[in-house]
Structures are given as structure tokens and as C-alpha cells.
MARPAVO-723093 format. One line per field, with one value per residue (C-alpha): residue in one letter; chain; y, x, z; residue number from 1. Coordinates in nm, 3 decimals. Layout:
N
aa: (A_...) .
ch: (A_...) .
c2: (Y_...) .
c1: (X_...) .
c3: (Z_...) .
i: (NUM_...) .
//
This chain:
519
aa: (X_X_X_X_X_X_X_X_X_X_X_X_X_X_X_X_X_X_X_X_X_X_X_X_X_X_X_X_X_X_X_X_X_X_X_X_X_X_X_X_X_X_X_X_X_X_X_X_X_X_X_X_X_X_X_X_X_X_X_X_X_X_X_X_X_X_X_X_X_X_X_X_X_X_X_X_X_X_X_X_X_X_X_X_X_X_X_X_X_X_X_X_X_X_X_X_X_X_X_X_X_X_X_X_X_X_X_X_X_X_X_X_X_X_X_X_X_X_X_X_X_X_X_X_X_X_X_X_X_X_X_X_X_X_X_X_X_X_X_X_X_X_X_X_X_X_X_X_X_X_X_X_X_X_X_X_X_X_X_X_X_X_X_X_X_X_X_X_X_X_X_X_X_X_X_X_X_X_X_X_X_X_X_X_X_X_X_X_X_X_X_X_X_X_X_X_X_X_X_X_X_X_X_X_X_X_X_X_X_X_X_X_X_X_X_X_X_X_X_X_X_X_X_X_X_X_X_X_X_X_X_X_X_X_X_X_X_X_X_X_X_X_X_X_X_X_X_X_X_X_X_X_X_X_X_X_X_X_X_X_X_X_X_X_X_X_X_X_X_X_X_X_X_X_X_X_X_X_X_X_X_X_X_X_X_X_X_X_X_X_X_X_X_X_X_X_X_X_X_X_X_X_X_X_X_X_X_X_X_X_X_X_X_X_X_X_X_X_X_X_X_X_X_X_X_X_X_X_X_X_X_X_X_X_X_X_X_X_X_X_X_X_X_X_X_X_X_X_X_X_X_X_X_X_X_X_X_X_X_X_X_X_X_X_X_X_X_X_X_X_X_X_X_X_X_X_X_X_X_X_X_X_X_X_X_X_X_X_X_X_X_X_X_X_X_X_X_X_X_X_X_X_X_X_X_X_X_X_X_X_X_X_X_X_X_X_X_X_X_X_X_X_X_X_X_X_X_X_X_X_X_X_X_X_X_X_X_X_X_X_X_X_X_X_X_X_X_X_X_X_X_X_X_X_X_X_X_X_X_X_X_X_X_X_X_X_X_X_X_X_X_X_X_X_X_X_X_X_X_X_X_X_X_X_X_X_X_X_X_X_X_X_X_X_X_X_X_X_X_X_X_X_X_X_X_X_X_X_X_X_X_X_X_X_X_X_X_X_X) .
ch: (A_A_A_A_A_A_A_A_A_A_A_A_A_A_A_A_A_A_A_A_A_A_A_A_A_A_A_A_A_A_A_A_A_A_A_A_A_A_A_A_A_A_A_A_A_A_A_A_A_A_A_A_A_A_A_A_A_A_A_A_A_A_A_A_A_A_A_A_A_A_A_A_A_A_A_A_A_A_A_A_A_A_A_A_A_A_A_A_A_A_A_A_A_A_A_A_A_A_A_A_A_A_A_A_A_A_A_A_A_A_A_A_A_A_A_A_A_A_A_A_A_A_A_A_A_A_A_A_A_A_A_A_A_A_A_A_A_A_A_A_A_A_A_A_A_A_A_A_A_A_A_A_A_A_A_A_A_A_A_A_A_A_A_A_A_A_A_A_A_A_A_A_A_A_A_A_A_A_A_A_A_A_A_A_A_A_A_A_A_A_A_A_A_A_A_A_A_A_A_A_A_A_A_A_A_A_A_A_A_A_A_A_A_A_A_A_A_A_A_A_A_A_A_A_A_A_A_A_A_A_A_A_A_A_A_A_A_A_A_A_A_A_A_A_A_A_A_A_A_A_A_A_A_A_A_A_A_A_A_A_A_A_A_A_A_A_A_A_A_A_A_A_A_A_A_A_A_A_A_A_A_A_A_A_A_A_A_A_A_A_A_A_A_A_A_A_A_A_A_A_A_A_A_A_A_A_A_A_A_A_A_A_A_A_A_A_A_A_A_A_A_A_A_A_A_A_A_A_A_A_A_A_A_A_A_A_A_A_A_A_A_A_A_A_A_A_A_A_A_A_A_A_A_A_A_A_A_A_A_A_A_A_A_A_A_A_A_A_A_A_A_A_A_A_A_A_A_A_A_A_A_A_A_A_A_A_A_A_A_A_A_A_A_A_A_A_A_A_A_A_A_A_A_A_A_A_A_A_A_A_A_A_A_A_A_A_A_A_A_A_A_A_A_A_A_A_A_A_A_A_A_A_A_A_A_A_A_A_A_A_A_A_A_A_A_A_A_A_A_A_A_A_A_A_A_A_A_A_A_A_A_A_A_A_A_A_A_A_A_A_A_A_A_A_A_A_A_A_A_A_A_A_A_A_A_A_A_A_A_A_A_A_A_A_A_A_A_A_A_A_A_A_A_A_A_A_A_A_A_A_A_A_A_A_A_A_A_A_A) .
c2: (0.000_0.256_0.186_0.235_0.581_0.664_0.566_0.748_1.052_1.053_1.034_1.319_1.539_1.395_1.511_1.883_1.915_1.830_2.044_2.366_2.289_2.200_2.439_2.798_2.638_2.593_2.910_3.103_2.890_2.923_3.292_3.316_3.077_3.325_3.651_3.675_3.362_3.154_2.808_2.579_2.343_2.072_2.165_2.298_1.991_1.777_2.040_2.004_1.650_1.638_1.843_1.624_1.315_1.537_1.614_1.177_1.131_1.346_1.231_0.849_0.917_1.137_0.879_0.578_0.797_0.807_0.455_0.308_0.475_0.672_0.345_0.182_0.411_0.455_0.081_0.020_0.295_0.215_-0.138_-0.038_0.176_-0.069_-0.349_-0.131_-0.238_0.033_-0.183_-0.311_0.108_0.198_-0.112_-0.093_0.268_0.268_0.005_0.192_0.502_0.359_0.133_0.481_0.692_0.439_0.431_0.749_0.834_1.210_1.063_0.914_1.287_1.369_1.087_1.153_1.491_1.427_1.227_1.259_1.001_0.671_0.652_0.339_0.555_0.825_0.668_0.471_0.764_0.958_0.645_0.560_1.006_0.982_0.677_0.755_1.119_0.930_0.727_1.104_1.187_0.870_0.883_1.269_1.222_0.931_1.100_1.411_1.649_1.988_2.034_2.343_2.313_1.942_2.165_2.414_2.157_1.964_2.273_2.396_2.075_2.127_2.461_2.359_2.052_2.393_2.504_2.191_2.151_2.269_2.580_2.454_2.128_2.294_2.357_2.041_1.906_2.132_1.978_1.665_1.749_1.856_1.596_1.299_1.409_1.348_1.189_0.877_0.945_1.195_0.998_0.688_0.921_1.131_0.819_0.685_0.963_1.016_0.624_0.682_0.975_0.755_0.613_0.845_0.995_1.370_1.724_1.781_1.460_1.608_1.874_1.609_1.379_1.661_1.727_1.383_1.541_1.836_1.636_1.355_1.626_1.730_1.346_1.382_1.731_1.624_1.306_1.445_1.651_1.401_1.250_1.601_1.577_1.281_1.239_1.626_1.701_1.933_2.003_1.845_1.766_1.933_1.756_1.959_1.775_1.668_2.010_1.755_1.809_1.643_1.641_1.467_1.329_1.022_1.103_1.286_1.019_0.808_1.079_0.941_0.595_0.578_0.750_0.511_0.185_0.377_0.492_0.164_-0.020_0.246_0.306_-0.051_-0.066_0.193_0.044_-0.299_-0.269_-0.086_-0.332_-0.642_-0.426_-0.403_-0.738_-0.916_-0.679_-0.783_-1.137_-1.159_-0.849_-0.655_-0.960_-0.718_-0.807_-0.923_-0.629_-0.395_-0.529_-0.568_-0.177_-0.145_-0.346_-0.098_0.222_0.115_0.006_0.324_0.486_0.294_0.425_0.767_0.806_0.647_0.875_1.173_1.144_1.059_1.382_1.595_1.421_1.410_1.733_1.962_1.961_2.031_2.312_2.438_2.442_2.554_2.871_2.946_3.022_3.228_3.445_3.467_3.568_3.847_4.225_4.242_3.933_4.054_3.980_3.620_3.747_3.817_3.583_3.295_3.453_3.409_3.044_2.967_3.046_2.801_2.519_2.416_2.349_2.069_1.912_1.525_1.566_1.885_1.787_1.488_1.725_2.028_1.744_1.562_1.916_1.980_1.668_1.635_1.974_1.901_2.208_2.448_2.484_2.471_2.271_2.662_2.863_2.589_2.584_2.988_3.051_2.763_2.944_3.225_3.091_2.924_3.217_3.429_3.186_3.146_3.501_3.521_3.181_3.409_3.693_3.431_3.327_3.700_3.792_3.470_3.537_3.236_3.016_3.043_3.429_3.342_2.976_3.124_3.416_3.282_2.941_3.137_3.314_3.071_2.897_3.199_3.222_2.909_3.009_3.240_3.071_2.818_2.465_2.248_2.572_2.526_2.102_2.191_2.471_2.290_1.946_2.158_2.244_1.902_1.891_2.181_2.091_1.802_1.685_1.998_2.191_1.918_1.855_2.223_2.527_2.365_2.316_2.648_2.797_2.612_2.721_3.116_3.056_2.902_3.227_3.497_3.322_3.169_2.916_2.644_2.442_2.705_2.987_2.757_2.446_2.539_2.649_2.313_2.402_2.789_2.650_2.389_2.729_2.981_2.796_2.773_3.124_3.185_2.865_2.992_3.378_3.233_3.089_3.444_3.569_3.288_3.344_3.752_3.690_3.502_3.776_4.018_3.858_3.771_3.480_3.166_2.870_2.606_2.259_1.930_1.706_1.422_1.468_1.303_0.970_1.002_1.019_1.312_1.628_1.902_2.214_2.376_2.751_2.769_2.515_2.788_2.933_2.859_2.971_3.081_3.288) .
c1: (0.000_0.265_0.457_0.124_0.095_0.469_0.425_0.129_0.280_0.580_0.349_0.154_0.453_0.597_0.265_0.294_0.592_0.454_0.191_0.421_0.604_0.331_0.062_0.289_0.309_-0.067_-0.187_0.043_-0.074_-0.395_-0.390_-0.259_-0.488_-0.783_-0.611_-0.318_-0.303_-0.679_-0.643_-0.898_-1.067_-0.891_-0.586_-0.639_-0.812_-0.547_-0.295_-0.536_-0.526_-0.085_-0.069_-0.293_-0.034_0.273_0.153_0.128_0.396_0.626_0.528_0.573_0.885_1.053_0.971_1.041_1.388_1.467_1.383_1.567_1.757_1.991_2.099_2.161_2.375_2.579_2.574_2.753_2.972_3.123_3.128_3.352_3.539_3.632_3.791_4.084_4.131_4.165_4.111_3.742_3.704_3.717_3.549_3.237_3.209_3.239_2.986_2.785_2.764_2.698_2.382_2.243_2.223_2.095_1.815_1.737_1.417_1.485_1.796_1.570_1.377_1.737_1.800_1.491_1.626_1.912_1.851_2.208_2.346_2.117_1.961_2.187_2.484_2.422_2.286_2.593_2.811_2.673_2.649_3.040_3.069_2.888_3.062_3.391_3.341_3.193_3.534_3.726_3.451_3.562_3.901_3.905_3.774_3.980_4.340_4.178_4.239_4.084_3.733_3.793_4.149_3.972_3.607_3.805_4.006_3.746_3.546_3.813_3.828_3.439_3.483_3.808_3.590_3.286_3.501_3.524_3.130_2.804_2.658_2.322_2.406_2.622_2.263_2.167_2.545_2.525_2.150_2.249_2.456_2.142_1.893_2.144_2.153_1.741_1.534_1.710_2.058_2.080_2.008_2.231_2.516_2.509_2.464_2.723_2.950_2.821_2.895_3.272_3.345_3.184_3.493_3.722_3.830_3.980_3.840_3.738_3.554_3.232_3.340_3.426_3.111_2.952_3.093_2.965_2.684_2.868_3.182_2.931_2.722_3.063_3.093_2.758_2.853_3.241_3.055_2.810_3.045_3.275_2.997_2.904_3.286_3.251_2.928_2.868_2.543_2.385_2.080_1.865_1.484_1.182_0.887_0.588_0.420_0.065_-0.156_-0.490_-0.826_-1.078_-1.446_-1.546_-1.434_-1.393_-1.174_-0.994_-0.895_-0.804_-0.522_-0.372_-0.475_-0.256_0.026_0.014_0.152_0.446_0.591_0.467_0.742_0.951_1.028_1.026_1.327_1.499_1.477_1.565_1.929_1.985_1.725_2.006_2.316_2.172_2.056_2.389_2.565_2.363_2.393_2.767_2.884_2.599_2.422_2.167_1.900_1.613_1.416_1.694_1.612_1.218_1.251_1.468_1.217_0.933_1.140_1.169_0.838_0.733_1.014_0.842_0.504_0.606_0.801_0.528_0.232_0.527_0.659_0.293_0.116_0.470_0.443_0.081_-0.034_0.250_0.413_0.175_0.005_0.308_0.441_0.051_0.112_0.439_0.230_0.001_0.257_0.474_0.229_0.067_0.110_0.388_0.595_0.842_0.589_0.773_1.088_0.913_0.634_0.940_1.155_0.802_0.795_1.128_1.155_0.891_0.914_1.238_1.116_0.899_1.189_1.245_1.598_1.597_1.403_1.702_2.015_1.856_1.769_2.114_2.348_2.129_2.168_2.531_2.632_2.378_2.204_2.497_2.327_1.958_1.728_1.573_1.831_1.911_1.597_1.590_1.957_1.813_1.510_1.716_1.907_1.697_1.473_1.741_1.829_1.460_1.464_1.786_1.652_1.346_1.583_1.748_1.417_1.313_1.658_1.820_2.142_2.347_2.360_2.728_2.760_2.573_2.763_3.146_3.141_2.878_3.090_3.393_3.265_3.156_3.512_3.679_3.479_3.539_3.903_3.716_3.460_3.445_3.525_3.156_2.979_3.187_3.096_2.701_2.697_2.807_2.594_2.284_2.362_2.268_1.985_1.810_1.780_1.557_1.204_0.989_1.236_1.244_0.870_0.734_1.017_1.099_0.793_0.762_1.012_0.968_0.617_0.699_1.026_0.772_0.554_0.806_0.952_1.322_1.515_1.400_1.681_1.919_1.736_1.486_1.736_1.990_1.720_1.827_2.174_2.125_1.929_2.220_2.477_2.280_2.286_2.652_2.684_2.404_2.520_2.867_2.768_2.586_2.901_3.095_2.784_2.840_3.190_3.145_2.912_3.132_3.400_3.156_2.984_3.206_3.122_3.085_2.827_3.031_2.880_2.893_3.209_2.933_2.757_2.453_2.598_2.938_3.257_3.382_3.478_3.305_3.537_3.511_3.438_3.140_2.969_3.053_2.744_2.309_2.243_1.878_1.699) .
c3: (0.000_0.135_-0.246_-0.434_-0.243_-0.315_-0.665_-0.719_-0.578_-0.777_-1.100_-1.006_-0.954_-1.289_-1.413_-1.268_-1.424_-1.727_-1.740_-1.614_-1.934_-2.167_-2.076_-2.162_-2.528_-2.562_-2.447_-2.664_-2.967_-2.850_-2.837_-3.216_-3.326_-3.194_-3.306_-3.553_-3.723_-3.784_-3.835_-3.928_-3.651_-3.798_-3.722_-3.385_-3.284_-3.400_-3.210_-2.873_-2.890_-2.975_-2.637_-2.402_-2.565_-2.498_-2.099_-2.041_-2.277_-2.040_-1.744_-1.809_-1.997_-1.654_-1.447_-1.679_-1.748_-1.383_-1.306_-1.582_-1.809_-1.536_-1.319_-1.613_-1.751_-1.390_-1.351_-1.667_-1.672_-1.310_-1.419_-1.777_-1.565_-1.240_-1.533_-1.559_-1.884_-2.148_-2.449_-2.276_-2.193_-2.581_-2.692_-2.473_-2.497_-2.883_-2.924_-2.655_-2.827_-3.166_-3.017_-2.831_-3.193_-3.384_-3.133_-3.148_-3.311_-3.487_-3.641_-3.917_-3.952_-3.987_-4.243_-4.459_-4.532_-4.735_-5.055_-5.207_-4.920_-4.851_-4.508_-4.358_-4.494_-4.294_-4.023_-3.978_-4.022_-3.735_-3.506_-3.556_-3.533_-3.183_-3.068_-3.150_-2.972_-2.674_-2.660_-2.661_-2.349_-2.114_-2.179_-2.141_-1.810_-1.673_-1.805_-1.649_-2.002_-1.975_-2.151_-2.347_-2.535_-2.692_-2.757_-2.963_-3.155_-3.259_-3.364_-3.563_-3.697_-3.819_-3.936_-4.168_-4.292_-4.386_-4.682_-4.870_-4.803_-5.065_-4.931_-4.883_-4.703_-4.405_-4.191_-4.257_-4.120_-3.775_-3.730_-3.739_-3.393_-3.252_-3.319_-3.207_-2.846_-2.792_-2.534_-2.551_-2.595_-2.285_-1.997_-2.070_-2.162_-1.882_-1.664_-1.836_-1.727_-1.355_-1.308_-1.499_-1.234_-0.896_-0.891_-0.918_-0.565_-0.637_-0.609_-0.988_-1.067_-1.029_-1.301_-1.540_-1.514_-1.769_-2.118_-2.264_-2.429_-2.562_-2.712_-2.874_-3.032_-3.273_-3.397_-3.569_-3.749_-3.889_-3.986_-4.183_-4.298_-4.446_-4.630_-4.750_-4.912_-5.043_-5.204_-5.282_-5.276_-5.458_-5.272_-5.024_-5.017_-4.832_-4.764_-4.613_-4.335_-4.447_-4.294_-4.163_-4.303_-4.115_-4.148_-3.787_-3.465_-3.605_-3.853_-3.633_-3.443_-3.770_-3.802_-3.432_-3.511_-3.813_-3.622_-3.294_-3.455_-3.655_-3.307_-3.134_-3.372_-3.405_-3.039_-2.986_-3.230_-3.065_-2.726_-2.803_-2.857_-2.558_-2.384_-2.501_-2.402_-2.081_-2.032_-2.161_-1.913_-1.630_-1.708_-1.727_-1.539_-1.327_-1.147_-0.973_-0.780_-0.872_-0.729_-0.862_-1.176_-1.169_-1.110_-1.423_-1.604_-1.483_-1.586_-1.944_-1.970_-1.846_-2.093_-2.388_-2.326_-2.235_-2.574_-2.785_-2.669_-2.697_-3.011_-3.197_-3.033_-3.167_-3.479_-3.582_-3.355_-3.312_-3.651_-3.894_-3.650_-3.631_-3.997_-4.079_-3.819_-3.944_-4.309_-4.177_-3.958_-4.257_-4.509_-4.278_-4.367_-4.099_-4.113_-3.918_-3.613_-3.632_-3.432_-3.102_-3.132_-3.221_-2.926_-2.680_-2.804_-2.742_-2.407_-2.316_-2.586_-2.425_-2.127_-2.298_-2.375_-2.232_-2.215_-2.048_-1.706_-1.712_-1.782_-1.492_-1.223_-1.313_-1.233_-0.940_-0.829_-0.929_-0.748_-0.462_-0.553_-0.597_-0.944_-0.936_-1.131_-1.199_-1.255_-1.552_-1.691_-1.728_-1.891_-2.124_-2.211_-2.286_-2.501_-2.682_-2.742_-2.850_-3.074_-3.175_-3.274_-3.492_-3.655_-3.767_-3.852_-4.114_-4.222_-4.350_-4.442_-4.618_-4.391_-4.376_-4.067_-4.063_-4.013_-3.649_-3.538_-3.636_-3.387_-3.154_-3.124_-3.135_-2.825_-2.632_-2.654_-2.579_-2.196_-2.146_-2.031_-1.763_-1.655_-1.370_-1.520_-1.431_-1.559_-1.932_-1.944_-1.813_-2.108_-2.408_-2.283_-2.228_-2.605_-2.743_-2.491_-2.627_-2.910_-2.938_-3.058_-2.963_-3.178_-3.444_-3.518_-3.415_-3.418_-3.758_-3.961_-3.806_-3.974_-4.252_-4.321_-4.265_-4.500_-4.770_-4.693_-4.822_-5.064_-4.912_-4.968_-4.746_-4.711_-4.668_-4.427_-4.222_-4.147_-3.910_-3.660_-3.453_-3.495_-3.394_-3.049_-3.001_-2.971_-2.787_-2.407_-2.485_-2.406_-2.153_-1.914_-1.925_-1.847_-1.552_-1.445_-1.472_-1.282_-1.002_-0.983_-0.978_-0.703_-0.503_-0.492_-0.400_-0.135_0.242_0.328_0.134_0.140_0.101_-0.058_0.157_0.043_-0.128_-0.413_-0.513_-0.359_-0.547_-0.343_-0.466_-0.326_-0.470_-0.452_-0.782_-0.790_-0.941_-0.662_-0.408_-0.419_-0.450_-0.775_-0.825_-1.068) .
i: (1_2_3_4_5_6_7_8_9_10_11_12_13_14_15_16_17_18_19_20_21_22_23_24_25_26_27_28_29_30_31_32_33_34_35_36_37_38_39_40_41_42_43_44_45_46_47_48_49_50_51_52_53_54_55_56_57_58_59_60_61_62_63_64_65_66_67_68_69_70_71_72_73_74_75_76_77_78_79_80_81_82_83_84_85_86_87_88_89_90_91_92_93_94_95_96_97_98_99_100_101_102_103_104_105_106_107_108_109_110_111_112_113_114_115_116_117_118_119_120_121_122_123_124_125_126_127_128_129_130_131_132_133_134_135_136_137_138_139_140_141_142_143_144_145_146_147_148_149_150_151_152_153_154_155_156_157_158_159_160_161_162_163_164_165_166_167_168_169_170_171_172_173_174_175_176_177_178_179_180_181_182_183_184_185_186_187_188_189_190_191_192_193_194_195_196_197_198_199_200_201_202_203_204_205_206_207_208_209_210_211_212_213_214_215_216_217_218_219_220_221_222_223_224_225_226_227_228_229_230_231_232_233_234_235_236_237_238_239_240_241_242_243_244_245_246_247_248_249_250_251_252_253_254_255_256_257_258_259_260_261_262_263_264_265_266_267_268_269_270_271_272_273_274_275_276_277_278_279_280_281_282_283_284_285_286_287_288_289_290_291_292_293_294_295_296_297_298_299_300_301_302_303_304_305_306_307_308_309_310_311_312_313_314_315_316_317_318_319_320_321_322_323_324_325_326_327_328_329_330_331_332_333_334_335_336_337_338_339_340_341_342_343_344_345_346_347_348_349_350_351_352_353_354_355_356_357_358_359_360_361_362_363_364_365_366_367_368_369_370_371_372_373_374_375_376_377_378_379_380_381_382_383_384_385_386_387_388_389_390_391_392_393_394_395_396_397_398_399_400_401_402_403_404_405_406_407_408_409_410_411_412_413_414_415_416_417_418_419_420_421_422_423_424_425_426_427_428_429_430_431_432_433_434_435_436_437_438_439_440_441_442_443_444_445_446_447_448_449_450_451_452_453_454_455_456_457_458_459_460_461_462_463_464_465_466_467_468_469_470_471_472_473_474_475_476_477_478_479_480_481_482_483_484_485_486_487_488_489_490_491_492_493_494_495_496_497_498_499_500_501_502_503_504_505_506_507_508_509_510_511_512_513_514_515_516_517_518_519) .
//
């Protein structure tokens, strides 16, 4: 009885959560459907009905994410690490890291987008891009190499590989480093790391348990890249999402019908390697017990459903409402409205984000709330809105995506030499974790439909919006940091942080952990 209650209590706070994210999105759409931009009831319906599948989605997914997918990913990364065996290391993590993309479900939105390279191709490519970057991440952290030096070789390393690339293929390229760190990628990887830096014992292994999400997130770009180089393409593809024209209720909910067993096998697919990883691991390695691992078992499931029911009301509600409003915003007498009405969006959509809720809770956690779950979620929200707006700038303009990433990347590895340490790793992780299926399947059709509006170059001016929201937190984590550390030598006396960190034996002593952190 007293687990029912506990059980029922963590769903309903998984489901306030939920709705604090989900419900800032609706009313804004809401309030342009009734005002600047009409849509038809079609559409709206469908959108209505997306949102009430986003809200369970989330909620099953948090908790399914916390059950599962983050012990796993600890388990098996202390486990790699304990062998002591640098050959099992790189093996386990490459083959890791190459299982995790593949089962993520927006690299095949990725895929479908580039017709000059077949599908397996460029799946492959960015699998063996992610894994081999996730090899750099491990053994970064146990030979203890500082973060920024390897973040600025490796993006000079992307921006030399830019001048040998096709114009209008390079957005599509610095996407792809978005939409590879999604829902399902972020909490093993970050588990991964957590359980990599348990057993270290010195004063900066806290610091180095982030900065697997921001070094796998270049893989995917020099990949795609390289295939860029050597096919050449020419140009790539844009397929409108079907706008839905329904008639009644029942065809209404033929629309979801149709949608439910394409992300019923999808999912399923994308689970299932990880779900055999795990299970091999455990039979030969982990031995955990069986209530350990009846918990497990109830995480994914919960996982499963949770991503299903998310990614069908994104898919078949969210992105053509979105792609639909983009047309009418961008075909109004004063398109410009777009910038602060994207900005607006921005700030909330990323707080619908799966992998966001993991990444905030994981640094609190981590830094036993040196760096709050909030003051995370608001320098992301920032950033992504800022980013939403320049995106929409592009859109109206035609100004190419590379005028923004150059400097704005350039900056963002030039604080990094100022800037407390954990603050730099958090920043470029929360990167890839911004960027995931709400900006996929809503803030893209989105700018998609407005770049169709006025006449633009699709391909060119409306991709690269994943890329410009992957950048943007970059900046805002790390001025946070500068804030943090300003604050520290302003204020007397400091607060400091207990020596244990969310059950890791680690002394916390970096400067930015000095301090609460709350906006």
C-alpha cells in the first residue's frame, strides 16, 4: 500500500511538471490561433489532442527515465570503468555510443532529409561520429584532459571541414549534432558519465562527469560533414508535413490511429538494442538483484510508453500546426511579427523538452544544488529564445547560418578560459539537450512554413534552426558561471557545498559550486 501511495505521488509530480512545461506552449498557440493567425478546426483539434499526448507522454517518460535509463547508464559505466582495462574502456564505450544513436528516433527525420546520401549511410556515419566522440569523453575524463582546449580543436576541426562543403548542405550538417543528443541518448550518456566519475576519488571529478553530451554532439557534425565531401550534394529535399483536413471526430482520431503503430514499432526498435546491451551486461557483469532489476524493467516500460504517446502527439499534432502557423505568420502584412512571437515560443518550448528535465535534475543533483534545477531551466530558455529570434531573422533575411555559429561558437570557446570549469561542461551538454524533438517537429515546420511564406530558400534559411538553439545555451550557461563566480567575490562569506555529491565520493570544490544559484 505505502509503495502504491509513493508511486502514485511521484506520478503526479511527474505530471505537474509536465503540465508547467506543456501548458505555456498551448496558451500562446492558442492565443494566435484566436487573433493573428486563424487556423482551421482541424488543425487545432489535432494540435489540442498532440498536447494532451505530450503532458502523459512526459510524465511516463521522466519517471520511466529516472527509473531506468539513469541506473543503467551509472551501472555500466562504473562497471567499464572498475575493469581497468583500457582496451574493454574503448570497446564498450564505442559500441555503446553507436547502439544509443541508432536508437534514437529524430535521427531518421534527420535521415529523410538528405537524398544525395542513402539513409543506412548516414545513419551509420553519425552512429560511428557519436561513438567515437563518446570514446574522446571517457578517456578525457579518466586522463583528467581539460574540456575546453579538446572543444576548440574539434570545432576547428568542423569549421576547416565547412570550406570543402556545398553551401546549402552545411545547416543540414550542424542539425544533425542537434537531433542525435534526444530523449534517448541523454540519460544513458550522462549516466554513463556520472557512473565513470563515482569512482574516481579527487576534487574535480564532479566537473568532469559533464561534457559527454557536448563532445558527442561534434561526432555527428564532422561526420556528416565528411559524407558532404565525399558524395557532394547538390541540394537536399523538403517535404511539407501533411496540414490535416478532417471532417469529424472520427476522422480525427483516424489521423492518431494511423500515427500510434508507426511509433509503437519504431520506439520498440529503438529500445531494443539498448534493452540487449543491458541485459547481456547484467547477465555476465551486473548480477543485480532481482528487485533492482524488476525496477529497471518498470522504468523502461514506463520509458516505452512515455516516448510512444510523446513522439505521436509531436508528430501528428505539433508539426503540422506548427508548420501551418508558421504560413500564416509569414504571409501576414507584418511578417516581421515572427521574431518576437518565435523569441516568446522559445523560451517556453524548451522546457517541454524530455531531455531537459534529465540534464537540470542531473546538475542539481550532481552539485547538490549548488546549481539549481531553476536557474538551468531559465539561462536555457534564454538561449533558446534568443536563438529562436535570430533563426526568424534568417528566415526573412536569407542570412546564412554560418555568419551566427562562427562568432557565436567562437565566443563561447573563448569564456570558457574564464569561466568556472563544471559551468563550461554543463553549457556545451545543455547544447545538445536543447535541441531536441519539440524543436524538431514544431520550431521547424515552423520555420519552414513562414520561410515558404516569403519566398526563401527552405533548405538554406529555415534548417539550421536546430543548430542555432544547439549554440545559444553555450553562451548563456557559461555567463551564468561568470555571474556565479562575480558573485562570489563580491559577497564575504561563502556557502560552502557538503564534500558528497549526489551519492558520489567526490569532493566538490570547484568555484562555481561555491554558491546557491537561483533565478
Amino acid at each position: 500500500m505505502r509503495i502504491r501511495t509513493i508511486f502514485l505521488d511521484k506520478l503526479k509530480d511527474k505530471l505537474h511538471e509536465a503540465l508547467v512545461a506543456v501548458l505555456p506552449i498551448l496558451a500562446i498557440v492558442l492565443l494566435l490561433c484566436f487573433s493573428v493567425a486563424p487556423v482551421s478546426p482541424s488543425i487545432l483539434l489535432s494540435f489540442l489532442i498532440g498536447a494532451v499526448l505530450l503532458v502523459v507522454g512526459m510524465m511516463f517518460f521522466t519517471l520511466g527515465a529516472e527509473l531506468s535509463m539513469t541506473p543503467m547508464g551509472e551501472k555500466v559505466g562504473t562497471c567499464m570503468t572498475k575493469s581497468k582495462k583500457l582496451s574493454v574502456i574503448i570497446g564498450l564505450s564505442f559500441l555503446l555510443g553507436f547502439i544509443i544513436t541508432v536508437s534514437e528516433p529524430d535521427l531518421q527525420v534527420l535521415a529523410g532529409q538528405v537524398p544525395s546520401i542513402p539513409n543506412v549511410t548516414l545513419i551509420a556515419a553519425v552512429a560511428c561520429g557519436v561513438a567515437l566522440f563518446l570514446v574522446i569523453a571517457l578517456l578525457r575524463m579518466l586522463f583528467r584532459i581539460p574540456l575546453p582546449p579538446l572543444l576548440i580543436f574539434s570545432y576547428l576541426v568542423v569549421f576547416i571541414l565547412t570550406l570543402f562543403v556545398p553551401g546549402d548542405f552545411l545547416s543540414v550538417a550542424f542539425d544533425s549534432g542537434g537531433v542525435t543528443t534526444g530523449p534517448m541518448t541523454v540519460p544513458f550518456i550522462m549516466a554513463l558519465g556520472v557512473g565513470v566519475a563515482a569512482i574516481r576519488n579527487d576534487r574535480h571529478a564532479t566537473n568532469d562527469s559533464f561534457g559527454l553530451v557536448a563532445l558527442c554532439s561534434i561526432g555527428p557534425i564532422i561526420s556528416v560533414l565528411i559524407l558532404g565531401m565525399i558524395y557532394h550534394p547538390t541540394q537536399s529535399s523538403y517535404t511539407s508535413p501533411v496540414i490535416p483536413s478532417v471532417d469529424d471526430s472520427v476522422a480525427l482520431w483516424a489521423l492518431f490511429q494511423k500515427g500510434f503503430p508507426t511509433y509503437i514499432a519504431e520506439i520498440a526498435v529503438s529500445l531494443l538494442p539498448i534493452v540487449l546491451f543491458f541485459g547481456l551486461f547484467q547477465a555476465v557483469v551486473l548480477h543485480l538483484s532481482k528487485r533492482t532489476l524488476s525496477k529497471m524493467i518498470s522504468g523502461l516500460a514506463y520509458t516505452y510508453i512515455g516516448l510512444v504517446l510523446f513522439m505521436t502527439g509531436v508528430n501528428v499534432g505539433f508539426m503540422p500546426a506548427g508548420n501551418y502557423l508558421g504560413q500564416m505568420l509569414g504571409s501576414s502584412t507584418n511578417p516581421w511579427i515572427l521574431i518576437p512571437i518565435a523569441m516568446v515560443m522559445g523560451f517556453f518550448i524548451v522546457k517541454a523538452e524530455p531531455a531537459v528535465y534529465v540534464l537540470n535534475k542531473q546538475v542539481e543533483q550532481i552539485t547538490d544544488g549548488a546549481i539549481t534545477a531553476s536557474a538551468m531551466g531559465t539561462c536555457l530558455s534564454i538561449g533558446v529564445a534568443v536563438s529562436l529570434g535570430i533563426s526568424m531573422l534568417r528566415v526573412l533575411t536569407g542570412i546564412s547560418v554560418m555568419w551566427f555559429l562562427i562568432p557565436g561558437y567562437a565566443f563561447a570557446l573563448g569564456i570558457s578560459f574564464f569561466v568556472p570549469k563544471i559551468y563550461t561542461a554543463i553549457a556545451f551538454d545543455s547544447g545538445g539537450v536543447a535541441s531536441g524533438p519539440m524543436t524538431a517537429a514544431f520550431l521547424l515546420p515552423l520555420a519552414q512554413g513562414a520561410c515558404g511564406a516569403v519566398g526563401g530558400n527552405i533548405v538554406m534559411d529555415a534548417f539550421g534552426i536546430v543548430a542555432m538553439v544547439a549554440m545559444t545555451p553555450l553562451i548563456t550557461i557559461q555567463l551564468l558561471g561568470l555571474l556565479s563566480q562575480r558573485q562570489r567575490s563580491a559577497g564575504g562569506e561563502k556557502r560552502r557545498l557538503p564534500k558528497q555529491a549526489a551519492g558520489l565520493s567526490v569532493a566538490v570544490a570547484s568555484d562555481a559550486e561555491d554558491l546557491i544559484i537561483e533565478l
